[in-house]
C-alpha positions in Angstrom: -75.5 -81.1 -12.1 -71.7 -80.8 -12.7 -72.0 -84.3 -14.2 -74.8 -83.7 -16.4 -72.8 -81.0 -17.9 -69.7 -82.6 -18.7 -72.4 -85.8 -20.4 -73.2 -83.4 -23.1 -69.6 -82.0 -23.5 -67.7 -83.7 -26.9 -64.4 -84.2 -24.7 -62.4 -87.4 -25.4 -61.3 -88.3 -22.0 -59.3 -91.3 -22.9 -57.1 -90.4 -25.4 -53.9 -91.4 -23.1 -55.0 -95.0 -22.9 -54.7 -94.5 -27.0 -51.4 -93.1 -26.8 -50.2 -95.8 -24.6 -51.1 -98.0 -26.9 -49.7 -96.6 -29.5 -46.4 -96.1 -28.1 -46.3 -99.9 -27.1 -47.3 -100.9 -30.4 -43.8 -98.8 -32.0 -41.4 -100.3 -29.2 -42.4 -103.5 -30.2 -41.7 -103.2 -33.6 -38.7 -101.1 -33.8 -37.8 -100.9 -30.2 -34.2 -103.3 -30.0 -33.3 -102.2 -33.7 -33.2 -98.7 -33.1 -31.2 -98.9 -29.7 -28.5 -101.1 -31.2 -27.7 -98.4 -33.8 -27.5 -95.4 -31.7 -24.9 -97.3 -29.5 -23.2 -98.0 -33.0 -23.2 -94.1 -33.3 -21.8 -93.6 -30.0 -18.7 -95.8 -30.3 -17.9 -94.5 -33.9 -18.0 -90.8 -32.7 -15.8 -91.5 -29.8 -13.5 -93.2 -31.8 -13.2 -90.1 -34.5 -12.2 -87.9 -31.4 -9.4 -89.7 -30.2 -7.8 -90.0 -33.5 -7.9 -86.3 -34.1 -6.4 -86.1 -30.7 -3.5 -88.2 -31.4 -3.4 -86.4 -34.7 -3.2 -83.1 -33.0 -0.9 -84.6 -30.7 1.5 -85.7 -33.1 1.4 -82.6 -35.1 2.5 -80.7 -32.2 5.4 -82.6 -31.5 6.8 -82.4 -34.9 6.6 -78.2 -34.7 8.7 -78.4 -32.0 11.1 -80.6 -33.2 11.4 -78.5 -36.5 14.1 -76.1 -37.7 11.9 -73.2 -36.3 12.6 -74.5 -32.9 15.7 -71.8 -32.6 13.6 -68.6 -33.0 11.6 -69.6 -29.5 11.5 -68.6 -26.1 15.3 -70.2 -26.4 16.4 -67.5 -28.7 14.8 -64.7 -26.9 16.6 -65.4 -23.9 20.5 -65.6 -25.4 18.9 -62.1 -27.0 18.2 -61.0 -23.3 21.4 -62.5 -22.3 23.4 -60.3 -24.4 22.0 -57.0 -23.7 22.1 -57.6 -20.1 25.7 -58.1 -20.7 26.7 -54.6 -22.9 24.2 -52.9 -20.2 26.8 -54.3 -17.2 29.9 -52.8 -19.7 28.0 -49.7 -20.1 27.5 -49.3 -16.6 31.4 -50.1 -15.5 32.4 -47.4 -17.6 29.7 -44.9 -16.5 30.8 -45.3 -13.1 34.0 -44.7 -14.0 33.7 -41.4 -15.4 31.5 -40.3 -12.6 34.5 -41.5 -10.1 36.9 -39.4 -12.3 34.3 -35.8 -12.2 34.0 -36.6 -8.0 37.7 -36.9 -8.1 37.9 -33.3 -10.5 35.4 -31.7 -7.9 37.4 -32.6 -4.8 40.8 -30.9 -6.5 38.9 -27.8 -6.9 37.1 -27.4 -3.4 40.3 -28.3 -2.2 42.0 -25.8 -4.1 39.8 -22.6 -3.6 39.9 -23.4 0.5 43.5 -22.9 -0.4 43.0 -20.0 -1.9 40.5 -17.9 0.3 43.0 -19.2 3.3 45.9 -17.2 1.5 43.9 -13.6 0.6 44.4 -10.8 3.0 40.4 -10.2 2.7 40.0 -13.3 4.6 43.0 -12.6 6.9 41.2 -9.0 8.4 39.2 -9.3 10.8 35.4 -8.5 10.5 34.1 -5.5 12.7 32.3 -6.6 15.6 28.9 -5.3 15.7 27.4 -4.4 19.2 23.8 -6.0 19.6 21.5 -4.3 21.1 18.4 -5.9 23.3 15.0 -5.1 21.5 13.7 -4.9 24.6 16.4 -2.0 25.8 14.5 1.0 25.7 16.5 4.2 23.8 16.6 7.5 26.5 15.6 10.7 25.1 18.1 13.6 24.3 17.9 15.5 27.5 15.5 18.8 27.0 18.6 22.0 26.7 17.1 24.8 28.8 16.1 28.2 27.1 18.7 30.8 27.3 17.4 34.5 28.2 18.7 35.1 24.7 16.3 32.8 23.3 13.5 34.2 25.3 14.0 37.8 23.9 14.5 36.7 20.4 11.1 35.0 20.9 9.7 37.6 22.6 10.5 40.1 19.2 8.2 38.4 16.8 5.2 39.7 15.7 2.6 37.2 15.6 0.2 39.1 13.8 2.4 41.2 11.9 1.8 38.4 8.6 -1.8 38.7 9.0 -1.7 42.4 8.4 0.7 42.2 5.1 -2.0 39.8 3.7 -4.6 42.0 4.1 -3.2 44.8 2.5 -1.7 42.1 -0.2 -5.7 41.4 -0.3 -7.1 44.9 -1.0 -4.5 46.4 -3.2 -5.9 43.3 -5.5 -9.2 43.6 -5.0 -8.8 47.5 -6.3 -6.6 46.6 -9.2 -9.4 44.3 -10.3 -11.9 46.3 -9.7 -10.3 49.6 -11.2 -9.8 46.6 -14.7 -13.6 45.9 -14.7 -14.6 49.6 -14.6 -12.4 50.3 -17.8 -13.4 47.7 -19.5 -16.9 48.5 -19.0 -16.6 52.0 -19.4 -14.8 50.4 -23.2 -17.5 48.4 -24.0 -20.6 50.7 -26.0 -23.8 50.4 -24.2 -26.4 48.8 -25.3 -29.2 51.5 -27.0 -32.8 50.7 -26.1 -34.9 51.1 -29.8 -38.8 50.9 -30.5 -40.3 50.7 -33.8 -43.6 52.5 -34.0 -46.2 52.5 -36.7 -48.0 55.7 -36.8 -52.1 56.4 -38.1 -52.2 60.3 -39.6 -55.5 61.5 -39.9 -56.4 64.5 -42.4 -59.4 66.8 -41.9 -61.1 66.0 -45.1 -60.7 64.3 -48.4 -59.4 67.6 -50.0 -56.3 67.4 -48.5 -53.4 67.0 -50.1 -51.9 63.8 -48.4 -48.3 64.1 -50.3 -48.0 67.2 -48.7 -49.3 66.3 -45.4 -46.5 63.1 -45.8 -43.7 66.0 -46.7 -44.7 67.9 -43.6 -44.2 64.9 -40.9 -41.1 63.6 -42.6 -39.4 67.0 -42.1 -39.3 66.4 -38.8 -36.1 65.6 -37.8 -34.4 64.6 -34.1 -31.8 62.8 -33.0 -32.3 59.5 -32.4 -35.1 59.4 -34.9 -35.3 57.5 -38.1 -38.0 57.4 -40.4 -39.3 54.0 -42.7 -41.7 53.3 -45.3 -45.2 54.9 -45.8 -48.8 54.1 -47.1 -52.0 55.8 -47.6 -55.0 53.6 -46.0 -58.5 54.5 -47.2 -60.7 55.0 -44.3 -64.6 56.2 -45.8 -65.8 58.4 -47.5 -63.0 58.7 -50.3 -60.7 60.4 -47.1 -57.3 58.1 -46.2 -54.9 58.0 -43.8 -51.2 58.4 -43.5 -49.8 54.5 -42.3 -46.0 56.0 -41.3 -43.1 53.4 -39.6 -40.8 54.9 -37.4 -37.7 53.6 -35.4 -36.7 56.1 -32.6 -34.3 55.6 -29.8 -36.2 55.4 -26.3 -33.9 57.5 -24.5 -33.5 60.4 -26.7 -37.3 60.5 -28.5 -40.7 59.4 -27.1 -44.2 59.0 -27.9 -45.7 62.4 -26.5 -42.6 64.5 -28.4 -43.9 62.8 -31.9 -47.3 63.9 -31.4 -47.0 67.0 -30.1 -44.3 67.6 -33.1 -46.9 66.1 -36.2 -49.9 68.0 -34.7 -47.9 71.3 -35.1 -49.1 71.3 -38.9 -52.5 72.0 -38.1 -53.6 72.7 -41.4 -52.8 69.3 -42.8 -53.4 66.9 -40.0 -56.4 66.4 -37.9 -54.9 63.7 -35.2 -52.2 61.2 -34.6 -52.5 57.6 -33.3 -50.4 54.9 -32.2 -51.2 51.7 -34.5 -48.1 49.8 -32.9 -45.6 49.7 -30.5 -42.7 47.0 -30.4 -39.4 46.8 -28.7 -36.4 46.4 -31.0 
């Protein structure tokens, strides 16, 4: 089945026998031609390189042989040569100088041994100090024994004899302040209670004469009593009413005394009410 398949395929399955051929065909005909002129190639191009070597070669040669030659490695070395040289001279006379200060130093130790030896400080001895053994333990002062004097003296004070000065110390203070803070109080003006009271005058009818009937309750006069402003408030019937402000002093004037003191005038007013009543 495979082979049936590949019958009907358009494959050329012997196109290498073609190239064979072929590449016979161009050996043949150019084959020995071609090879003698690449090994022409060959030998001409080696040939090129060794002359530019010699060239090179020769080149280098005559570089080094050339005026320029001085300012080598040869020239850097005589430069060397002479600064390690002043370096050594530098050094000699370094040392020297250092010699000379070890030699100053020396004289002057020498000299201020000398002179310590010769002062009388140095010639006194130093005090010798006594060590004493941390571990030594120091004995106590040995306890002196009371004297009958001592017991008596002791026997004289009055332990509690402070405590009673304080106390009297404590209440003659407490008095003075407190005899301060009554003055001052008894200075200071007390404070006066007040109300403000709005009283309602009633007449009997509407033939009374109201400005008289407003004369009659402002001659009223006590201490502590202070009359304000006034209106007449219509209540029916073409009959009003006296509207009257008060301030009195609660202590001195009440309530009760105002009535009973605007009802007195009997021919004018009818009855007395309390329309209000505030604390000043």
């Amino acid at each position: 089945m495979a082979t049936n398949f590949l019958v009907h395929e358009k494959i050329w399955f012997d196109k290498f026998k073609y190239d064979d051929a072929e590449r016979k065909f161009y050996e043949q005909m150019n084959g020995p031609v071609a090879g003698s002129s690449r090994q022409e190639n060959g030998a001409s191009v080696i040939l090129r390189d060794i002359a530019r070597a010699r060239e090179n070669i020769q080149k280098s040669l005559a570089g080094s042989s050339g005026p320029g030659a001085s300012s080598g490695p040869g020239g850097d070395n005589s430069e060397l040569v002479i600064r390690i040289a002043s370096l050594e001279v530098e050094n000699q006379s370094l040392r020297g100088v250092v010699q000379g200060l070890q030699q100053a130093v020396s004289q002057l130790e020498a000299r201020l041994s000398a002179l310590e030896k010769s002062s009388p400080a140095h010639r006194a001895t130093a005090p010798q100090t006594q060590h004493v053994s941390p571990m030594r333990q120091v004995e106590p002062p040995a306890r002196k024994v009371a004297t009958a004097t001592e017991d008596d003296e002791d026997d004289n004070i009055d332990l509690f004899g402070s405590d009673e000065e304080e106390d009297r110390e404590a209440a003659r203070l407490r008095e003075e302040r407190l005899r301060r803070y009554a003055e001052k109080k008894a200075a200071k003006p007390a404070l006066v209670a007040k109300s403000s009271i709005l009283l309602d005058v009633k007449p009997w009818d509407d033939e009374t004469d109201m400005a008289q009937l407003e004369a009659c309750v402002r001659s009223i006069q006590l201490d502590g009593l202070t009359w304000g402003g006034s209106k007449l408030v219509p209540v029916g019937y073409g009959i009003h009413k006296l509207q009257i402000q008060c301030v009195v002093e609660d202590d001195k004037v009440g309530t009760d005394l105002l009535e009973e003191e605007i009802t007195k005038f009997e021919e004018h007013v009818q009855s007395v009410d309390i329309a209000a009543f505030n604390k000043i």
